[in-house]
C-alpha positions in Angstrom: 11.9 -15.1 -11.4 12.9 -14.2 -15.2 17.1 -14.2 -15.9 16.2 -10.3 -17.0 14.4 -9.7 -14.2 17.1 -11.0 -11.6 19.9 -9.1 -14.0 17.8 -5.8 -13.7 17.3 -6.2 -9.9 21.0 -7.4 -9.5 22.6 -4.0 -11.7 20.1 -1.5 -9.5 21.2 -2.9 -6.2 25.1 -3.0 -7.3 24.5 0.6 -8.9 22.8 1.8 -5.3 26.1 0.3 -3.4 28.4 1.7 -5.5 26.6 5.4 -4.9 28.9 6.0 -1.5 27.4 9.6 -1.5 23.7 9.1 -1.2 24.4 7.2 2.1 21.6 4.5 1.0 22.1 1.1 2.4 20.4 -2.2 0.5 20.6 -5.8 0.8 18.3 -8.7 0.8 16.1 -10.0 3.2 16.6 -13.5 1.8 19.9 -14.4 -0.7 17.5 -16.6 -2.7 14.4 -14.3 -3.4 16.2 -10.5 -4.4 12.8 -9.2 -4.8 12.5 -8.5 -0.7 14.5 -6.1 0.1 15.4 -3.8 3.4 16.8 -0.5 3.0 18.4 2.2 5.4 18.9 5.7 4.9 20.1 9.6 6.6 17.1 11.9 7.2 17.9 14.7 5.0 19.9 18.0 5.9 17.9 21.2 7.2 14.9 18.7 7.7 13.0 17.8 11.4 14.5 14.1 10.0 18.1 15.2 9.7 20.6 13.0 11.8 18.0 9.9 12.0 18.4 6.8 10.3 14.9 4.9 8.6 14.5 1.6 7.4 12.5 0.5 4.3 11.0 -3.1 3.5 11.3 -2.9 -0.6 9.0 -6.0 -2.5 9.0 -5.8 -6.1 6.0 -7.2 -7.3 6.1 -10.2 -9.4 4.2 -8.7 -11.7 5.7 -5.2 -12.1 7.3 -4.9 -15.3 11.2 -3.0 -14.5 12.7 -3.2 -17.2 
């Protein structure tokens, strides 16, 4: 994976961890490969998914240009 790639990836996850108020969760599947990703989150208020929790599986194609 490119330096600028990794450095993108790195600044959205730190940028989505510092964000206490969204109560989004990230981290990596794997420490070595930060393109795999699993995510958690709060159904949204006045919704039929408000007070569950769902899980993601994020994979940022190697192709897919981010930045």
């Amino acid at each position: 994976m490119s330096d600028s790639r990794s450095r993108r990836i790195g600044k959205e996850l730190a940028d989505v961890r510092r964000d206490t108020q969204a109560g989004i969760q990230v981290w990596t599947v794997n420490e070595s490969d930060i393109s795999r990703l699993k995510g958690m989150f709060k159904g949204p208020p006045d919704t039929a998914y408000e007070g569950g929790y769902y899980t993601v599986d994020v994979e940022i194609p190697i192709g897919m240009n981010i930045e």
